[in-house]
C-alpha positions as CSV (number, residue, x, y, z in Angstrom):
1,X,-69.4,66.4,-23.0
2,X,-71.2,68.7,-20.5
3,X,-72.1,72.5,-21.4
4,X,-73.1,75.0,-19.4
5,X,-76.2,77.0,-21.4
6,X,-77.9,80.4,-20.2
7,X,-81.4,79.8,-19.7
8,X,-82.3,82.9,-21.8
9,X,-80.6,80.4,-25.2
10,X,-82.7,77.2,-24.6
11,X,-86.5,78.9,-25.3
12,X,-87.8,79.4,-29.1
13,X,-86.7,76.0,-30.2
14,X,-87.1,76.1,-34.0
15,X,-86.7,74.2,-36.8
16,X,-86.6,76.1,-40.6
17,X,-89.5,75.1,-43.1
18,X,-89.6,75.7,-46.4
19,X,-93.1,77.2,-46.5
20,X,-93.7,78.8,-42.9
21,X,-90.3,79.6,-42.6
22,X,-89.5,79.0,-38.8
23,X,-91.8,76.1,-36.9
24,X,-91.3,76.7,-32.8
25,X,-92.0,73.4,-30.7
26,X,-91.1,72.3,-27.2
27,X,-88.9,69.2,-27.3
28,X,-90.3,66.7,-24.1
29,X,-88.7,63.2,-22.7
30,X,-90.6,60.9,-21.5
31,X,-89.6,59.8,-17.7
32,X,-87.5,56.6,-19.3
33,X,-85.3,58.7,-21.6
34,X,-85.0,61.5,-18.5
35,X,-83.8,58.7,-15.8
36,X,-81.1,57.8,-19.1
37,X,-79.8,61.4,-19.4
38,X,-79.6,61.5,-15.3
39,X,-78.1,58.4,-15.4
40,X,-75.6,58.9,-17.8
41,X,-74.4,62.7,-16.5
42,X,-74.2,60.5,-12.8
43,X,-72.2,57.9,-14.2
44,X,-69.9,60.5,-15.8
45,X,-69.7,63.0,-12.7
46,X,-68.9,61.8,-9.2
47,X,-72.4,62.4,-7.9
């Protein structure tokens, strides 16, 4: 399923910890798993 998302939602990743309790991080793909994703939202639209 594709979603629409507001830019302003996707920044501040976070996961809770126990001891700190929120860690922020920036989630990458590497090219390989990028081409998937683009590949996969292709096959299902008709780009």
């Amino acid at each position: 399923m594709i979603y629409t998302v507001s830019f302003e939602r996707l920044d501040k990743l976070h996961r809770k910890t126990r001891s700190k309790g929120r860690e922020y991080f920036v989630p990458r793909l590497c090219a390989d798993d990028m081409h998937g994703v683009i590949g996969g939202v292709k096959a299902y639209l008709p780009l």
